[in-house]
N, CA, C and O atoms as a printed pandas DataFrame, in Angstrom:
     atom_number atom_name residue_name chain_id  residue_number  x_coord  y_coord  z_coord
0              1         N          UNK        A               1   -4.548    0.194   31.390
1              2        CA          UNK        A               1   -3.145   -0.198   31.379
2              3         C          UNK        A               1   -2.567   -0.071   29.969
3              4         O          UNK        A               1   -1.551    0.577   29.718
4              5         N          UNK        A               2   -3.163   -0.621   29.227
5              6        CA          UNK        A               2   -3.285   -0.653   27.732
6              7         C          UNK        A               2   -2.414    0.947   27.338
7              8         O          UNK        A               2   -1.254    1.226   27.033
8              9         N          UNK        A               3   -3.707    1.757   27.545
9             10        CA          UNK        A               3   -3.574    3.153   27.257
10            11         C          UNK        A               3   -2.517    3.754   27.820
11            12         O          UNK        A               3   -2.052    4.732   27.236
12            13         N          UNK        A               4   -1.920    3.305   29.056
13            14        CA          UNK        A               4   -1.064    3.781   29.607
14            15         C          UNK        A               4    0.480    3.894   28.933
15            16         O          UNK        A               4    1.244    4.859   28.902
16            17         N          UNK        A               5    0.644    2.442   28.372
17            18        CA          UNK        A               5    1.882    1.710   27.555
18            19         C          UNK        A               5    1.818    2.272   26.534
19            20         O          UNK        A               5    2.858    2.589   25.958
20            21         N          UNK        A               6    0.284    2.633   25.875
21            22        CA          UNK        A               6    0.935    3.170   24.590
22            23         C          UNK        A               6    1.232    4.812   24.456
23            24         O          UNK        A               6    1.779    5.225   23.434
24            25         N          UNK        A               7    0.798    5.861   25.678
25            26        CA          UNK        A               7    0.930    7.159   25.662
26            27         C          UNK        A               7    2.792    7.286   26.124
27            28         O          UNK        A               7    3.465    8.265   25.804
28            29         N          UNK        A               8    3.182    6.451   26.669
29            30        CA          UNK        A               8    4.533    6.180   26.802
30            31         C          UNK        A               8    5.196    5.504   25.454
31            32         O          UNK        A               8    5.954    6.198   24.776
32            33         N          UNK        A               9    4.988    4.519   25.175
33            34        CA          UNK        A               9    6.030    4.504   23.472
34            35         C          UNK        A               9    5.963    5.383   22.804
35            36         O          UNK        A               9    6.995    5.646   22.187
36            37         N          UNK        A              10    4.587    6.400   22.544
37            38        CA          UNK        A              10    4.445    7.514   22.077
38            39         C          UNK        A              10    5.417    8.833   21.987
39            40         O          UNK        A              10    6.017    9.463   21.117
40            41         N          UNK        A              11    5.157    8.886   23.810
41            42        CA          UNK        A              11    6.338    9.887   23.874
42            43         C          UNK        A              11    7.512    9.281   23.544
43            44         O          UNK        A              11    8.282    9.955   22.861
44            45         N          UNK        A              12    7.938    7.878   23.940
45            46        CA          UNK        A              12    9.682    7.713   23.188
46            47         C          UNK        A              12    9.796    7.899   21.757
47            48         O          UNK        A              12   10.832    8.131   21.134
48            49         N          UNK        A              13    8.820    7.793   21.378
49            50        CA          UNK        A              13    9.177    7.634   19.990
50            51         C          UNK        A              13    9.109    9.072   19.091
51            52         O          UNK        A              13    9.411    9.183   17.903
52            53         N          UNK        A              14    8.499   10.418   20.234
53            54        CA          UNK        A              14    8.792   11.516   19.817
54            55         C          UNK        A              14    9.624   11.881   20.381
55            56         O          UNK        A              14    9.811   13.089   20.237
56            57         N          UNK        A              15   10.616   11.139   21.337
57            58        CA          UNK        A              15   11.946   11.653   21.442
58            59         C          UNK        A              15   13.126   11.412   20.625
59            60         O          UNK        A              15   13.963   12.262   20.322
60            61         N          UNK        A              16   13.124    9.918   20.223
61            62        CA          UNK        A              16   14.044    9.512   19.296
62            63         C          UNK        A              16   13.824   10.084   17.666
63            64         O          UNK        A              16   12.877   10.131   16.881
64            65         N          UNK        A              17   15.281   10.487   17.649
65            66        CA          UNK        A              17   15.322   11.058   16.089
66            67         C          UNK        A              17   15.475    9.850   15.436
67            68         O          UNK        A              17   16.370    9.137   15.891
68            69         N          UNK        A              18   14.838    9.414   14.477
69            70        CA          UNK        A              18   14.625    8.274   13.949
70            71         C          UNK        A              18   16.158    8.248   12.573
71            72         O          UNK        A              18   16.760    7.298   12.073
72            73         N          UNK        A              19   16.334   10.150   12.332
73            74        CA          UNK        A              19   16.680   10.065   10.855
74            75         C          UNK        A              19   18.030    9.666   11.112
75            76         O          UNK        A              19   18.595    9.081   10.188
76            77         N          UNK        A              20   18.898    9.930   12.558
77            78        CA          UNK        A              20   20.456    9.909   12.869
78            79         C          UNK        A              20   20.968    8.714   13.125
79            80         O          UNK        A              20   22.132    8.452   13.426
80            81         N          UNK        A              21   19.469    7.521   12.911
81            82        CA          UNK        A              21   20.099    6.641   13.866
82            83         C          UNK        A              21   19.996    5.123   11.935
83            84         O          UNK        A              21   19.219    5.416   11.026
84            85         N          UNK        A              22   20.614    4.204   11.862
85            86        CA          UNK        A              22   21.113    3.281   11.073
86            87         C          UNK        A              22   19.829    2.426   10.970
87            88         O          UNK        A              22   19.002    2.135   11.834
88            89         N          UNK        A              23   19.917    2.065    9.479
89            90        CA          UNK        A              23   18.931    1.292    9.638
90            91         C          UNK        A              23   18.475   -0.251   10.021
91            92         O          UNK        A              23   17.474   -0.894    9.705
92            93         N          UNK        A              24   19.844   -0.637   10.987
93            94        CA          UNK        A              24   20.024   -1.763   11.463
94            95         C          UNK        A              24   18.864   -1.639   12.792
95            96         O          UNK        A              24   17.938   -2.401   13.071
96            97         N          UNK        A              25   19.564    0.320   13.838
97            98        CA          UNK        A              25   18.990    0.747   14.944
98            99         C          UNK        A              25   17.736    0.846   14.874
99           100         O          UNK        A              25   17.146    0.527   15.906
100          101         N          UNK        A              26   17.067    1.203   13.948
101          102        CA          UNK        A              26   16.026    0.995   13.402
102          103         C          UNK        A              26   14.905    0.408   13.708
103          104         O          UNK        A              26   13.816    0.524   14.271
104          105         N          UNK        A              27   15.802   -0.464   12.944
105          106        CA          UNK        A              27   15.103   -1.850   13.050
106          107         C          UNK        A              27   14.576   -2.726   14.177
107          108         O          UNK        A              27   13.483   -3.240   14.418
108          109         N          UNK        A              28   16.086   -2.696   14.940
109          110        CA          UNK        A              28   15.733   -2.932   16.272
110          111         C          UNK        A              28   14.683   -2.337   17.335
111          112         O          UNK        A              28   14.180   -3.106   18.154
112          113         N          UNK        A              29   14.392   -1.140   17.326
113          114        CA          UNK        A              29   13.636   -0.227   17.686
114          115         C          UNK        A              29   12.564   -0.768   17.876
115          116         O          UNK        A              29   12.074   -1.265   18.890
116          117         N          UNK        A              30   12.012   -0.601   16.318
117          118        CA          UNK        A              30   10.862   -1.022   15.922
118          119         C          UNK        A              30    9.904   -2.174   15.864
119          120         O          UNK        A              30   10.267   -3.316   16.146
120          121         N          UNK        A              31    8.727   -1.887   15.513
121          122        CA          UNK        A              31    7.896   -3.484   16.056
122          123         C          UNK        A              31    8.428   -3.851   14.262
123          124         O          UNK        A              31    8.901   -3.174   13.349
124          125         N          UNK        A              32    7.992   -5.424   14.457
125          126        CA          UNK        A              32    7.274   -5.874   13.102
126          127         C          UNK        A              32    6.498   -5.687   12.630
127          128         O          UNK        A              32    5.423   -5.781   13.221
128          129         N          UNK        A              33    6.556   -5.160   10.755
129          130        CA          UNK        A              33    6.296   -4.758   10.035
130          131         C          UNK        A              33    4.990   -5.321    9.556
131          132         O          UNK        A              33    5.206   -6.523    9.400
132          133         N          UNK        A              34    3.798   -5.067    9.259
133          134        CA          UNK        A              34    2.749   -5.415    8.446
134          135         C          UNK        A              34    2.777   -5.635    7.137
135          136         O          UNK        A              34    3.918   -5.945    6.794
136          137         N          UNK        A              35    1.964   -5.610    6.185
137          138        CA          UNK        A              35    1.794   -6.153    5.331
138          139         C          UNK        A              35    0.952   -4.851    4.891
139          140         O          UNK        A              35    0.945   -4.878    3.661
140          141         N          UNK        A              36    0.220   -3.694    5.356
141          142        CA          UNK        A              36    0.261   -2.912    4.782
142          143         C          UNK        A              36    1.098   -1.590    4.412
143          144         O          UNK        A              36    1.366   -0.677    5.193
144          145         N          UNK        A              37    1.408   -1.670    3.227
145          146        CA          UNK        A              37    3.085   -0.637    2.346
146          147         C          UNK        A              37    2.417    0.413    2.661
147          148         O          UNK        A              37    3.195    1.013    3.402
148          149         N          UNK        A              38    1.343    1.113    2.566
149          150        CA          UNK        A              38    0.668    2.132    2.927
150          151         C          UNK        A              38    0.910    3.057    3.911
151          152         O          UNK        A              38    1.527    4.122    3.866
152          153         N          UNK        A              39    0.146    2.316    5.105
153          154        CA          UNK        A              39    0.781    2.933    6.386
154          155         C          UNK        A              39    1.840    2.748    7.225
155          156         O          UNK        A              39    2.200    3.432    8.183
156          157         N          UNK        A              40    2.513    1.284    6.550
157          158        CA          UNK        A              40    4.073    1.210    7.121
158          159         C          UNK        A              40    4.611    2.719    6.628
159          160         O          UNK        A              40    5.306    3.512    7.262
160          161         N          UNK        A              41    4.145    2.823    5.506
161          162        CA          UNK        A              41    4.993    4.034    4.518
162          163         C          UNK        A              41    4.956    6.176    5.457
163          164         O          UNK        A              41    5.639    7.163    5.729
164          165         N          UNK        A              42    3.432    5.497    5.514
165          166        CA          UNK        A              42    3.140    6.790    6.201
166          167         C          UNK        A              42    3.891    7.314    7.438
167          168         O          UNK        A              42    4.112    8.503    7.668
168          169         N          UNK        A              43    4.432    5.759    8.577
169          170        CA          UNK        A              43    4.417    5.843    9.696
170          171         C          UNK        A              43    5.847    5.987    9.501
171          172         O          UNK        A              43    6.444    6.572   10.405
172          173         N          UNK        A              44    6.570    5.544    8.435
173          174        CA          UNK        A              44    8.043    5.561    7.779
174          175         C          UNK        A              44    8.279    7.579    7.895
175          176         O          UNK        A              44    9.145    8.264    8.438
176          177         N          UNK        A              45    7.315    7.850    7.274
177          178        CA          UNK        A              45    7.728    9.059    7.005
178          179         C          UNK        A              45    7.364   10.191    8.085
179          180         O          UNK        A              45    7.915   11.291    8.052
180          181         N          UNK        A              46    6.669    9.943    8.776
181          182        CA          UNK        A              46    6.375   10.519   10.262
182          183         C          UNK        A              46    7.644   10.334   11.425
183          184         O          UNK        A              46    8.005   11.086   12.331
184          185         N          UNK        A              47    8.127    9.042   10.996
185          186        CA          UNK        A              47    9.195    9.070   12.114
186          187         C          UNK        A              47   10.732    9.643   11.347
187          188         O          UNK        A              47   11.809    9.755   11.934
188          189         N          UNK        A              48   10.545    9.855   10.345
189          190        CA          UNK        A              48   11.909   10.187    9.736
190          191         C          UNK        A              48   11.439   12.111    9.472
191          192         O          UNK        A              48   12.251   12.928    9.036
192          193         N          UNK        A              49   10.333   12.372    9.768
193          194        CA          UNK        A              49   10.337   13.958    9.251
194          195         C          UNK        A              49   10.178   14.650    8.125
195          196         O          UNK        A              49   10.493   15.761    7.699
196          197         N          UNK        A              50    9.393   13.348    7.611
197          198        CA          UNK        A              50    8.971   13.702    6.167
198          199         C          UNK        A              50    7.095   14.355    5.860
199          200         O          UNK        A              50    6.182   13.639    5.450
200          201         N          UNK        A              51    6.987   15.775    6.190
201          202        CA          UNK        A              51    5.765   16.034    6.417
202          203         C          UNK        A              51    5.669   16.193    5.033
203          204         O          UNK        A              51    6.572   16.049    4.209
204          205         N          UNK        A              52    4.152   16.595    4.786
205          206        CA          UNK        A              52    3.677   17.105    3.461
206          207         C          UNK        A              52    4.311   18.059    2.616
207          208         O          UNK        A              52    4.440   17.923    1.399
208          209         N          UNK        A              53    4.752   19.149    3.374
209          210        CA          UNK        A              53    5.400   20.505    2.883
210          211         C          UNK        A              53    7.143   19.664    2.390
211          212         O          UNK        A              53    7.611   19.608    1.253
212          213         N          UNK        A              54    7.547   19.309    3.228
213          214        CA          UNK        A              54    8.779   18.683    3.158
214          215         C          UNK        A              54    9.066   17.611    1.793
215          216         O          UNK        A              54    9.943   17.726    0.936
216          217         N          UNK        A              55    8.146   16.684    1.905
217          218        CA          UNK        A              55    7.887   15.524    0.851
218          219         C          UNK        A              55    7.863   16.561   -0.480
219          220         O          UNK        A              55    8.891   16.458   -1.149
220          221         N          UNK        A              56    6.905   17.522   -0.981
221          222        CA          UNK        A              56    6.611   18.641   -1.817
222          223         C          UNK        A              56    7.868   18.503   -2.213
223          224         O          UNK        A              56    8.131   17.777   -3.171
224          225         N          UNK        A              57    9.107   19.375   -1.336
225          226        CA          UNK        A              57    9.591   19.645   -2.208
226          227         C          UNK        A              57   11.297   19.142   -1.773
227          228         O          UNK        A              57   12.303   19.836   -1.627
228          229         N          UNK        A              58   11.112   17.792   -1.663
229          230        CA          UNK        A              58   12.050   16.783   -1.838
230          231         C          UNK        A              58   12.145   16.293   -3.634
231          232         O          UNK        A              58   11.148   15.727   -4.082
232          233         N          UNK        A              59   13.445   16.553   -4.666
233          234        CA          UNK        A              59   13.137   16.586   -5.763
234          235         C          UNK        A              59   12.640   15.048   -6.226
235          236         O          UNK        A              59   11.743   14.792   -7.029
236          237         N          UNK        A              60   13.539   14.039   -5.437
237          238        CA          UNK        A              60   13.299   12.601   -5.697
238          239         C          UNK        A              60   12.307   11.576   -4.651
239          240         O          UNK        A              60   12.699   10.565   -4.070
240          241         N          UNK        A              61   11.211   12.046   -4.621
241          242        CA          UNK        A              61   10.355   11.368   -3.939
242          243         C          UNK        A              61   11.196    9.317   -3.755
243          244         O          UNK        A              61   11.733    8.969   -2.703
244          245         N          UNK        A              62   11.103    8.549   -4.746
245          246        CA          UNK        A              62   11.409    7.451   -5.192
246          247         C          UNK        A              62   12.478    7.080   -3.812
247          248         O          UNK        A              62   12.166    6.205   -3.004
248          249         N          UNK        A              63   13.898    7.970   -3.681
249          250        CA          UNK        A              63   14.656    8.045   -2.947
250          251         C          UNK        A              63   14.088    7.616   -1.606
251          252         O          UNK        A              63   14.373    6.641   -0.910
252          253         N          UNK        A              64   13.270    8.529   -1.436
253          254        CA          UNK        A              64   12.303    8.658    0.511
254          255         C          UNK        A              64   11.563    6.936    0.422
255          256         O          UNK        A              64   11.382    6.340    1.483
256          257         N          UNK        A              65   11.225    6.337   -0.775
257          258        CA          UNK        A              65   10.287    4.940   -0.878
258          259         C          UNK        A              65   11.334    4.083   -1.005
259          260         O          UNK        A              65   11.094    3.059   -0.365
260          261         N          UNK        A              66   12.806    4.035   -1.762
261          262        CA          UNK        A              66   13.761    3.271   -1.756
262          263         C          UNK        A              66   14.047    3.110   -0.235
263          264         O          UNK        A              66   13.864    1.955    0.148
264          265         N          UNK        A              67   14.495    4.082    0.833
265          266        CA          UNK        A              67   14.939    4.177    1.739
266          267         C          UNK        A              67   14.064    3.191    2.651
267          268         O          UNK        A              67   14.593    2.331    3.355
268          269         N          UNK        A              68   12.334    3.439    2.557
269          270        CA          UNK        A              68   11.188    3.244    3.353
270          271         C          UNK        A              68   11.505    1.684    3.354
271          272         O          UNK        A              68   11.846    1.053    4.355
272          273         N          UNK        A              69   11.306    1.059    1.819
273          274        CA          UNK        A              69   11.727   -0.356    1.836
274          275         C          UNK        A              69   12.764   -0.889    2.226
275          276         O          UNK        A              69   12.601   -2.000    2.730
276          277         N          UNK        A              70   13.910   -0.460    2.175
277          278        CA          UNK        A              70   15.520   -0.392    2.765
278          279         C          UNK        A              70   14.888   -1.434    4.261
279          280         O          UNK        A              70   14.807   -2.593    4.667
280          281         N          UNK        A              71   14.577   -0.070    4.607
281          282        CA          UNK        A              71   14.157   -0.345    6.215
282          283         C          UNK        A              71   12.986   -1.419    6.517
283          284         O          UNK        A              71   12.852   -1.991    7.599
284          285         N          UNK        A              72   12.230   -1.584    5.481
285          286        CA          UNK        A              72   10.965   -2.332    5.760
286          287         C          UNK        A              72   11.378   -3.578    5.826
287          288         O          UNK        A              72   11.131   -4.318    6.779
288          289         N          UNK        A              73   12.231   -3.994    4.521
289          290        CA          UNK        A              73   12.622   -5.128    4.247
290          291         C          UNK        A              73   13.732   -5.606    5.486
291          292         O          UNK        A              73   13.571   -6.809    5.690
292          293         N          UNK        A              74   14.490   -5.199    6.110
293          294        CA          UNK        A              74   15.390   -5.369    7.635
294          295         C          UNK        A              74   14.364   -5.668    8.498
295          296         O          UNK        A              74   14.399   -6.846    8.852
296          297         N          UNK        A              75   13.518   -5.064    8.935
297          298        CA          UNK        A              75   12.801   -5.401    9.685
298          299         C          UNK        A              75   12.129   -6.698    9.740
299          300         O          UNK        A              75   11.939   -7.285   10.805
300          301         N          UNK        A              76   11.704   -7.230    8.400
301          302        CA          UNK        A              76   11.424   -8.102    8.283
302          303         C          UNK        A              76   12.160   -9.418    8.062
303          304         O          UNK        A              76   11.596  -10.493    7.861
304          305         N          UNK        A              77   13.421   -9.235    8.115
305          306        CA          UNK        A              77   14.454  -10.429    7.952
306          307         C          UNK        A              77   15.009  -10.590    9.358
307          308         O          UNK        A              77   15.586  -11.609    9.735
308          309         N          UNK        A              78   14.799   -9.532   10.095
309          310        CA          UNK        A              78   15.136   -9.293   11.750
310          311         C          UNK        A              78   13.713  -10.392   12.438
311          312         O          UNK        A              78   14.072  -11.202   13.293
312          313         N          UNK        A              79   12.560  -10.385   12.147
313          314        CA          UNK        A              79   11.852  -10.773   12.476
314          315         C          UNK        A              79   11.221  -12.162   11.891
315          316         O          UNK        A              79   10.168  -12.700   12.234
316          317         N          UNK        A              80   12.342  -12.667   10.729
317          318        CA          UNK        A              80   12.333  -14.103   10.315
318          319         C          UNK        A              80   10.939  -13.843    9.167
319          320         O          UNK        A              80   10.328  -14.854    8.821
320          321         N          UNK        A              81   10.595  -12.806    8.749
321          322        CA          UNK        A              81    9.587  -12.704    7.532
322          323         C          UNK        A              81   10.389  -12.976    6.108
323          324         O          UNK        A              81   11.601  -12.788    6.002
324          325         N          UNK        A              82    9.546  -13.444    5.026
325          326        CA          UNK        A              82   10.146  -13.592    3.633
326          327         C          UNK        A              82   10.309  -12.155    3.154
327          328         O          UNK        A              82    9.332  -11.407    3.161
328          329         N          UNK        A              83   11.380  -11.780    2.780
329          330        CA          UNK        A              83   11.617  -10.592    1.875
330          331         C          UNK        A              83   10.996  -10.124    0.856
331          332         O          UNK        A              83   11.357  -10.818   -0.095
332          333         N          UNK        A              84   10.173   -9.244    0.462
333          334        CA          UNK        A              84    9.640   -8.941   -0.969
334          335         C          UNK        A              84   10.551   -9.425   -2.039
335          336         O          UNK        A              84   11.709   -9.739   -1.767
336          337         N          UNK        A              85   10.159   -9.485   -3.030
337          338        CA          UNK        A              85   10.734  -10.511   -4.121
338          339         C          UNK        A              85   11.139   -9.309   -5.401
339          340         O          UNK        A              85   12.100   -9.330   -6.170
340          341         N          UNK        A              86   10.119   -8.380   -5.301
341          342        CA          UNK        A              86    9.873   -7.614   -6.360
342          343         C          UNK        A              86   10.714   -6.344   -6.399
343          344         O          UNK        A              86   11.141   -5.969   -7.491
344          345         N          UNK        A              87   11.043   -5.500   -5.049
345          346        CA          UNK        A              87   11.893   -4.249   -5.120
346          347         C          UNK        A              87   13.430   -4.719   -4.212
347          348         O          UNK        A              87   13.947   -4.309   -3.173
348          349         N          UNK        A              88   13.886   -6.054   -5.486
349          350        CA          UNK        A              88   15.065   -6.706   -5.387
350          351         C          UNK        A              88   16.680   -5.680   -6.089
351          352         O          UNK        A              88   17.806   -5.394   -5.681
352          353         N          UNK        A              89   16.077   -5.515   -6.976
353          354        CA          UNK        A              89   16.952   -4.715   -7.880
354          355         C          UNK        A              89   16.970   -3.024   -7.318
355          356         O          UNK        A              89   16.208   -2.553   -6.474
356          357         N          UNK        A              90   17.848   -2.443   -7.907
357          358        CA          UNK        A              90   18.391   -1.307   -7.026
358          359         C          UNK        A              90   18.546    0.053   -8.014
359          360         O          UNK        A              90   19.454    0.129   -8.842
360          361         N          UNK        A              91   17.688    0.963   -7.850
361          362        CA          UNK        A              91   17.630    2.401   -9.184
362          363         C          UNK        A              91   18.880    2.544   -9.537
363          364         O          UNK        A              91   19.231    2.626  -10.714
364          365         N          UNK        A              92   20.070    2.610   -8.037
365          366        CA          UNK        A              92   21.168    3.094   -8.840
366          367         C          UNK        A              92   21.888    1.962  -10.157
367          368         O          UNK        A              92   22.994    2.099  -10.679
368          369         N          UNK        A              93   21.093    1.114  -10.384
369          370        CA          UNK        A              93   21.427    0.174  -11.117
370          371         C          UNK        A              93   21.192   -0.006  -12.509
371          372         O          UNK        A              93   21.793   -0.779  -13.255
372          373         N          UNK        A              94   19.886    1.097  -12.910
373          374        CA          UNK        A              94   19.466    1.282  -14.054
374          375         C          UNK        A              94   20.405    2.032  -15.368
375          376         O          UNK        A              94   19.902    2.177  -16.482
């Protein structure tokens, strides 16, 4: 049964374009967020279309990790988690 539920979110989730949709929609979408930045990050960039070749030669990597947290951090205020404390402040701010 298990297996069944998850070969189905699977396919929805290779139907939905992740990149057109807000990062409120997102959010909603999505489960709650872990605690590992790693593969939240990875799974960030799999659903937005960010392969290896692509990432390469994106000039501002930082941008694609600003965005990742954008979204990480919603998710987690959607789901009543404490906000990271640390990527408070904002590049375009430097």
């Amino acid at each position: 049964m298990e297996e069944a539920v998850s070969e189905v979110v699977a396919d929805v989730s290779e139907v939905i374009d992740y990149s057109k949709l807000t990062i409120e929609e997102r959010a909603a979408l999505l489960s709650v967020p872990t605690d590992d930045y790693w593969a939240e990050h990875d799974a960030y960039c799999q659903r937005m279309g960010y392969i290896a070749e692509k990432m390469n030669s994106i000039r501002y990597n930082m941008e694609v990790y600003d965005e990742f947290l954008e979204e990480h951090n919603h998710r987690k205020r959607l789901a009543g988690m404490k906000k990271d404390v640390y990527r408070e402040y904002s590049r375009s701010a430097r």
